[in-house]
N, CA, C and O atoms as CSV, one atom per row, in Angstrom:
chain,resi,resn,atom,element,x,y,z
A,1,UNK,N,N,13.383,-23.604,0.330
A,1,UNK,CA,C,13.486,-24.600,-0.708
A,1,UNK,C,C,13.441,-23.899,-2.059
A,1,UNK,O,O,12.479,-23.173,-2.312
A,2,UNK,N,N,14.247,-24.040,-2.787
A,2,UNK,CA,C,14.549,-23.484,-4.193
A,2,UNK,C,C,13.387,-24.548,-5.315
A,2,UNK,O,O,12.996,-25.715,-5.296
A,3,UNK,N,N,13.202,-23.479,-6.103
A,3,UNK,CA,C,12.416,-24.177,-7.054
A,3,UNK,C,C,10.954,-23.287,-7.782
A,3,UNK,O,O,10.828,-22.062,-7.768
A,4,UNK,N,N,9.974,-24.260,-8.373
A,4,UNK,CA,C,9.004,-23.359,-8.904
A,4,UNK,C,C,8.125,-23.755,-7.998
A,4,UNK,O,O,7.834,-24.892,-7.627
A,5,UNK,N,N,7.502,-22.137,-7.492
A,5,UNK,CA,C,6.049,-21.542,-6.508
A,5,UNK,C,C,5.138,-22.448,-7.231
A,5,UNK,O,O,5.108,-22.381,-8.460
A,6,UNK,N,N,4.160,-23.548,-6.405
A,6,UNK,CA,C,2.989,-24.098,-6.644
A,6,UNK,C,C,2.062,-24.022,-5.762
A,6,UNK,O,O,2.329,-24.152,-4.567
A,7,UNK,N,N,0.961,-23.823,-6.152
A,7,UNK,CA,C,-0.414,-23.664,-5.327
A,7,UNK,C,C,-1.574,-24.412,-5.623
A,7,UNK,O,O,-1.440,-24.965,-6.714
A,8,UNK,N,N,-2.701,-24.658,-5.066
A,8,UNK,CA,C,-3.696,-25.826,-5.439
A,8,UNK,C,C,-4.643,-25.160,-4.749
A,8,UNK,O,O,-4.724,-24.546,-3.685
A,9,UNK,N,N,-5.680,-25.600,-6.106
A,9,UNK,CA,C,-7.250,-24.994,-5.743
A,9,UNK,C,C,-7.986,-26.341,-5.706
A,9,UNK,O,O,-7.715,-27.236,-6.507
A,10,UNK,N,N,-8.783,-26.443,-4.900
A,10,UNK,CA,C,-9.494,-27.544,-4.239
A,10,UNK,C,C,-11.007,-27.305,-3.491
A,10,UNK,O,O,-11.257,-26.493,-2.599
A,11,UNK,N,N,-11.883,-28.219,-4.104
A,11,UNK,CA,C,-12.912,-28.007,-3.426
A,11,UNK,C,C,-13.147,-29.119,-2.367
A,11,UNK,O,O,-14.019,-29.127,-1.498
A,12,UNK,N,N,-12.106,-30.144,-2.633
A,12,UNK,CA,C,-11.938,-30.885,-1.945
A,12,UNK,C,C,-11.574,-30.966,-0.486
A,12,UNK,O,O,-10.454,-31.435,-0.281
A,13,UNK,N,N,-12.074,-30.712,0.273
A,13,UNK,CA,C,-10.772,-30.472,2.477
A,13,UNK,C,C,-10.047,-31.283,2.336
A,13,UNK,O,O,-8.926,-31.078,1.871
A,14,UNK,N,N,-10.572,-32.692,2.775
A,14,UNK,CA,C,-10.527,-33.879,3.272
A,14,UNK,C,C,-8.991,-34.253,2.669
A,14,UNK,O,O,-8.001,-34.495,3.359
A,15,UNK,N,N,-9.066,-34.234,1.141
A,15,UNK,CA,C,-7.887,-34.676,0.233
A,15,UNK,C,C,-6.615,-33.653,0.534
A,15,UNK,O,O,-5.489,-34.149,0.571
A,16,UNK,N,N,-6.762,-32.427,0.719
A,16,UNK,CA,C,-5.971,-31.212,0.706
A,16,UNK,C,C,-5.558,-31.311,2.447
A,16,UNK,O,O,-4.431,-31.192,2.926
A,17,UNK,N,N,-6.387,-31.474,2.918
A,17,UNK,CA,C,-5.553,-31.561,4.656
A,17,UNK,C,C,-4.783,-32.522,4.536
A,17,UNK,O,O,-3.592,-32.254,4.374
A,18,UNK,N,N,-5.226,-34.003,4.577
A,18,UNK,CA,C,-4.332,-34.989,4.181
A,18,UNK,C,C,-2.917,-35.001,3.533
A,18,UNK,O,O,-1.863,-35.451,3.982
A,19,UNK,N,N,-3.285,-34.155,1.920
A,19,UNK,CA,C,-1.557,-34.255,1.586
A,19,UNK,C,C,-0.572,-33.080,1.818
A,19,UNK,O,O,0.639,-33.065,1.598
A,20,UNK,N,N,-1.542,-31.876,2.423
A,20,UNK,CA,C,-0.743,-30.914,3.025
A,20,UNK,C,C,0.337,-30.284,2.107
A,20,UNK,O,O,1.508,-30.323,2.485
A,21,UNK,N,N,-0.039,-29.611,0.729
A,21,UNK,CA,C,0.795,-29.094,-0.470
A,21,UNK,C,C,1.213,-28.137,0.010
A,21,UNK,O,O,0.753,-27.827,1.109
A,22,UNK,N,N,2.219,-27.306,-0.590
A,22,UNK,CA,C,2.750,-26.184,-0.237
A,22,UNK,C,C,1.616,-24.906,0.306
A,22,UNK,O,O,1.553,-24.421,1.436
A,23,UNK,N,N,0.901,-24.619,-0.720
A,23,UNK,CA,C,0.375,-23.582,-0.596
A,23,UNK,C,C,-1.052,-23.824,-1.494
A,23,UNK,O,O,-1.213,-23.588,-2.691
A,24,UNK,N,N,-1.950,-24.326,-0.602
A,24,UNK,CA,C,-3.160,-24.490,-1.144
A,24,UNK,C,C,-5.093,-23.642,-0.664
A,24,UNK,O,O,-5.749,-23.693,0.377
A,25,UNK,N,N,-5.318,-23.093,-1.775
A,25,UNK,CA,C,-6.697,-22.588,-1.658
A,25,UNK,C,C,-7.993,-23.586,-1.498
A,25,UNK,O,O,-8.156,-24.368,-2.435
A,26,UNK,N,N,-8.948,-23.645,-0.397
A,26,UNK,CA,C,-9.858,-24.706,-0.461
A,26,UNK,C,C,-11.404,-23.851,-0.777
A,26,UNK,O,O,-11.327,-22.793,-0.153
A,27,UNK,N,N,-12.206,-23.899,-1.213
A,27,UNK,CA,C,-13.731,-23.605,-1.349
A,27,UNK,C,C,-14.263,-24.410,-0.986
A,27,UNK,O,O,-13.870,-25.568,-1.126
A,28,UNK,N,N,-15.599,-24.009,-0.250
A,28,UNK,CA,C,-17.007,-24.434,-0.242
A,28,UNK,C,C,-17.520,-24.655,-1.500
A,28,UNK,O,O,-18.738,-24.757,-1.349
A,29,UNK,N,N,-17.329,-24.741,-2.279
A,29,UNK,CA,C,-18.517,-24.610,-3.792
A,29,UNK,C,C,-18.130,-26.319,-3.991
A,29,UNK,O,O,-17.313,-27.043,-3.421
A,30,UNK,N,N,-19.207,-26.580,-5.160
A,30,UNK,CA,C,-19.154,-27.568,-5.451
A,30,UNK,C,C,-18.322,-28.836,-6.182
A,30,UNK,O,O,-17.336,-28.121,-6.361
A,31,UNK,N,N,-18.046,-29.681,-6.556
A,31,UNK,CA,C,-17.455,-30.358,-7.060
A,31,UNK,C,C,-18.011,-30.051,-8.695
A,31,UNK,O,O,-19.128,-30.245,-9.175
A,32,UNK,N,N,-16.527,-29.391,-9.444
A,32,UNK,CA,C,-16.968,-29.102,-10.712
A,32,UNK,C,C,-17.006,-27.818,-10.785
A,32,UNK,O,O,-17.264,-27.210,-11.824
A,33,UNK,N,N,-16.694,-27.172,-9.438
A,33,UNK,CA,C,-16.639,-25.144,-9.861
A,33,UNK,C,C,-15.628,-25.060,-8.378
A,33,UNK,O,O,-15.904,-24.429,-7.358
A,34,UNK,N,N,-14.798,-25.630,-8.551
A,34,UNK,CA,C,-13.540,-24.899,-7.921
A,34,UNK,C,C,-13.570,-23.828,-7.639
A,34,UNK,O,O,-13.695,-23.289,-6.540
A,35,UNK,N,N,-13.402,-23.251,-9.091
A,35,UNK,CA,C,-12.887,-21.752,-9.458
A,35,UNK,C,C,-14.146,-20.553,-9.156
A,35,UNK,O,O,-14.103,-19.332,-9.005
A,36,UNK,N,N,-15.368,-21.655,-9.152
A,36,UNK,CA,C,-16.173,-20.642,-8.959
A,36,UNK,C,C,-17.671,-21.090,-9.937
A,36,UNK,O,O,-17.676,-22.064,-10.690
A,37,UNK,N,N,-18.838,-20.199,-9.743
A,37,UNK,CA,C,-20.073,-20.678,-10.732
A,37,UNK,C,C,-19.585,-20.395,-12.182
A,37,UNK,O,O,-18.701,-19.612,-12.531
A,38,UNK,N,N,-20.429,-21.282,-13.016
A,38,UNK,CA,C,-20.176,-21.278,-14.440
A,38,UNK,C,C,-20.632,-19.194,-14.498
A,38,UNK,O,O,-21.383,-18.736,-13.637
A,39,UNK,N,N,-19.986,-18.209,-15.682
A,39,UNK,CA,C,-20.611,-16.945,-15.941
A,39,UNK,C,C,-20.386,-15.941,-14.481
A,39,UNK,O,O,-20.651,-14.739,-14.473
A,40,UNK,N,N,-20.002,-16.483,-13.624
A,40,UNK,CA,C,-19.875,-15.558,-12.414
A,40,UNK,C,C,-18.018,-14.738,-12.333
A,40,UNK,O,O,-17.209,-15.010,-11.446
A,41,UNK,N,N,-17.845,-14.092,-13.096
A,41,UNK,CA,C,-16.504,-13.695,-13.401
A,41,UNK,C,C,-15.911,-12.927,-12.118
A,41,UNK,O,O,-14.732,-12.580,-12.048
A,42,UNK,N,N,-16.709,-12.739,-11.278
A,42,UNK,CA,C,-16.405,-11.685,-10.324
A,42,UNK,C,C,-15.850,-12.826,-9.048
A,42,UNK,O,O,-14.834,-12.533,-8.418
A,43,UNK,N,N,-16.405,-13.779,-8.824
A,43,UNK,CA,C,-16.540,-15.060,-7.755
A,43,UNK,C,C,-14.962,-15.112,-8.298
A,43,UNK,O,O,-13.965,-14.589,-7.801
A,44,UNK,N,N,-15.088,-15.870,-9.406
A,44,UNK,CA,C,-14.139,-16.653,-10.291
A,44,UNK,C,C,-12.709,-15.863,-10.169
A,44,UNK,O,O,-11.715,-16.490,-9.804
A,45,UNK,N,N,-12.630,-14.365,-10.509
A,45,UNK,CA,C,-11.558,-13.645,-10.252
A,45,UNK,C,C,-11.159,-13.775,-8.942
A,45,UNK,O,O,-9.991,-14.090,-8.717
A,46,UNK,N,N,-12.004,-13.569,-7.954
A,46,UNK,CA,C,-11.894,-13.447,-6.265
A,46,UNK,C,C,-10.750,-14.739,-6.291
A,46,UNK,O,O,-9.547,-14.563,-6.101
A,47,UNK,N,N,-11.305,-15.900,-6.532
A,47,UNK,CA,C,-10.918,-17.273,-6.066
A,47,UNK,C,C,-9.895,-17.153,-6.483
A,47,UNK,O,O,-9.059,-17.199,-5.581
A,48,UNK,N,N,-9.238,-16.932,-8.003
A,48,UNK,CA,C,-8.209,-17.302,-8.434
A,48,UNK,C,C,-7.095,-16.258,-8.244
A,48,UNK,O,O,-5.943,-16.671,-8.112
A,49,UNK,N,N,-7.390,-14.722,-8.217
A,49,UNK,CA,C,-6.567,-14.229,-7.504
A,49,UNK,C,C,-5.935,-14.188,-5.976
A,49,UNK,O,O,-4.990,-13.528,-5.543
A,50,UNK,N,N,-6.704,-15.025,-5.397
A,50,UNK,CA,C,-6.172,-15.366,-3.970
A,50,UNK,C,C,-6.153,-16.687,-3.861
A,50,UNK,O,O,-6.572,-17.369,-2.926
A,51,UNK,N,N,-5.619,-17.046,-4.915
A,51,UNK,CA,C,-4.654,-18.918,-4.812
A,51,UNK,C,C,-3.782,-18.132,-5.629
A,51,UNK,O,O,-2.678,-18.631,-5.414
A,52,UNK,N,N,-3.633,-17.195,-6.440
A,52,UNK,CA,C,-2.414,-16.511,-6.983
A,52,UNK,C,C,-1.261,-16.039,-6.222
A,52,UNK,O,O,-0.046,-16.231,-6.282
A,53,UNK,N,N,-2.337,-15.105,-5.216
A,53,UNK,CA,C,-1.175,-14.046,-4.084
A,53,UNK,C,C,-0.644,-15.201,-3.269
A,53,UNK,O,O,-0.024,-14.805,-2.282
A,54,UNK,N,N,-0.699,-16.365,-3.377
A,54,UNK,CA,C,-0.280,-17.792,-2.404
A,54,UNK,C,C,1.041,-17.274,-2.910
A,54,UNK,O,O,1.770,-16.725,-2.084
A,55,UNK,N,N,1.475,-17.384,-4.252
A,55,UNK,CA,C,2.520,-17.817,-4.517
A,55,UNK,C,C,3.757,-17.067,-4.266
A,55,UNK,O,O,4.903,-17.485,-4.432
A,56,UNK,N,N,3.224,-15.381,-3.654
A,56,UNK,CA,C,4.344,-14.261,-3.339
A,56,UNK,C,C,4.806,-14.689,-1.999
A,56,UNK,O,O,5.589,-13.930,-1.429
A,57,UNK,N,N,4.435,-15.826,-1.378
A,57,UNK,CA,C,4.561,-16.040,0.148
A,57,UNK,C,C,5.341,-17.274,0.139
A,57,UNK,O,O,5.173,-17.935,-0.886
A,58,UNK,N,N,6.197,-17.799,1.049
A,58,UNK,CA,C,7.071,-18.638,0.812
A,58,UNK,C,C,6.298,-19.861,1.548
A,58,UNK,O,O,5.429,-19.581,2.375
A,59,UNK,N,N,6.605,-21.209,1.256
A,59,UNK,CA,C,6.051,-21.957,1.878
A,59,UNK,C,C,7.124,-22.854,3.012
A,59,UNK,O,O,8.352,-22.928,3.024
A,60,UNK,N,N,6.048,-23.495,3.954
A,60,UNK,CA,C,5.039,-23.726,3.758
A,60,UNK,C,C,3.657,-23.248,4.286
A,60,UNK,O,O,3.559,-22.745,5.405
A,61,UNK,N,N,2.907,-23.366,3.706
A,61,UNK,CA,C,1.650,-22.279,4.426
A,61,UNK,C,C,0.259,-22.988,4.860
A,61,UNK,O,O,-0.111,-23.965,4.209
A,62,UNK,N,N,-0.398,-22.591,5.778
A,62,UNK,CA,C,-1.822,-23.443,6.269
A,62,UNK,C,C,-2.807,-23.112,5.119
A,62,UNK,O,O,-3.178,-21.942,5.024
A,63,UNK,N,N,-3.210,-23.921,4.341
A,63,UNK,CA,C,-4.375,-23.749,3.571
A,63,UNK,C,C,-5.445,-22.991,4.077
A,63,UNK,O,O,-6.086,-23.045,5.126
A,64,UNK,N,N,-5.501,-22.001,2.705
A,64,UNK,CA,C,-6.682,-21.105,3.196
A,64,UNK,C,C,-7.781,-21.587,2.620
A,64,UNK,O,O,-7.836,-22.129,1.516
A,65,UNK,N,N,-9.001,-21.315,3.656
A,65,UNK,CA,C,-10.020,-21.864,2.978
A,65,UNK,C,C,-11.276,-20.572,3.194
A,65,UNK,O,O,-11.752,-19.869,4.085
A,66,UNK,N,N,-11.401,-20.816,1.800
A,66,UNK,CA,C,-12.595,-19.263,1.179
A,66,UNK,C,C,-14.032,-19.782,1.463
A,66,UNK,O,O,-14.143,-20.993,1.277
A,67,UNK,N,N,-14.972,-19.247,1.804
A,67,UNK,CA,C,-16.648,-19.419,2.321
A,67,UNK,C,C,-17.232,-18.886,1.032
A,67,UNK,O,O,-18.222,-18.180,1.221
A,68,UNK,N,N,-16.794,-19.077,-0.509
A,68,UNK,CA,C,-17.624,-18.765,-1.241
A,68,UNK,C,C,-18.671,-19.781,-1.318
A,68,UNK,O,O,-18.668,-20.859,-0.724
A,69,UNK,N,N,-19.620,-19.306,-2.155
A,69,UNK,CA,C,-21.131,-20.218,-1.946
A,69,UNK,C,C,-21.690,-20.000,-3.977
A,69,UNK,O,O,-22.743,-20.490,-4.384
């Protein structure tokens, strides 16, 4: 499918299994840190560079889901 690479970060499962997006990242963390803890730059990089590398991969792809805490 031609077009622009999209990916989705979600702390949400439930919503993200359901609509089944191209290429989506899920966390354990809380509602309100997606990306990661407030000041934790190292978490925060982790997360968002691997909903990044989603996008070198063609879809569609099984949501990965990260055990950060």
């Amino acid at each position: 499918m031609a077009g622009i690479r999209t990916t989705l970060t979600s702390w949400h499962k439930g919503s993200i299994l359901r609509s089944l997006p191209p290429r989506a990242v899920i966390t354990s963390l809380p509602r309100g840190m997606t990306l990661g803890h407030p000041y934790d730059e190292e978490q925060q990089n982790r997360i968002l560079n691997k909903t990044l590398e989603l996008l070198s991969q063609d879809a569609p792809l099984k949501p990965i889901i990260l055990d950060e805490e």
